[in-house]
Steps between C-alpha positions, in 0.01 A plus 500: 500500500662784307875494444747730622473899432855558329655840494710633257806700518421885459891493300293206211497662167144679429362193274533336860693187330823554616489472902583236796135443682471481836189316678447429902468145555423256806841378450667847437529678224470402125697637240485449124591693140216650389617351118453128688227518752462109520899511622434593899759540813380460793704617786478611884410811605854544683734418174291678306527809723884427530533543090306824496714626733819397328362651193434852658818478669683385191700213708454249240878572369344597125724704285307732329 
C-alpha cells in the first residue's frame, strides 16, 4: 500500500527543504517539516481547516 501523497507549500524555498507538508489522511490531514519527515501530525480535517483559516485571516494575534 503506498503512503500518503504529501504536498508542499508553493511559499518552500526552491531547494524544496524548507516547507510544512501537507498529506490527506483517513484520519485527516498529516502535517510534517519537510527537514523531519519521520516527525508527522495528524489532525482532523475540521481543525485543520480552522488553522488555515486563521492564518489567511491573520486572527492568530501574531505581531509581525
Amino acid at each position: 500500500m503506498p503512503g500518503p501523497q504529501w504536498l508542499k507549500s508553493s511559499y518552500s524555498d526552491s531547494g524544496g527543504n524548507n516547507c510544512v507538508e501537507v498529506a490527506p489522511v483517513r484520519a485527516g490531514v498529516a502535517l510534517r517539516d519537510s527537514k523531519r519527515p519521520a516527525h508527522v501530525i495528524v489532525t482532523g480535517r475540521a481543525s485543520f481547516d480552522a488553522l488555515v483559516e486563521s492564518l489567511r485571516s491573520d486572527s492568530l494575534g501574531t505581531d509581525r
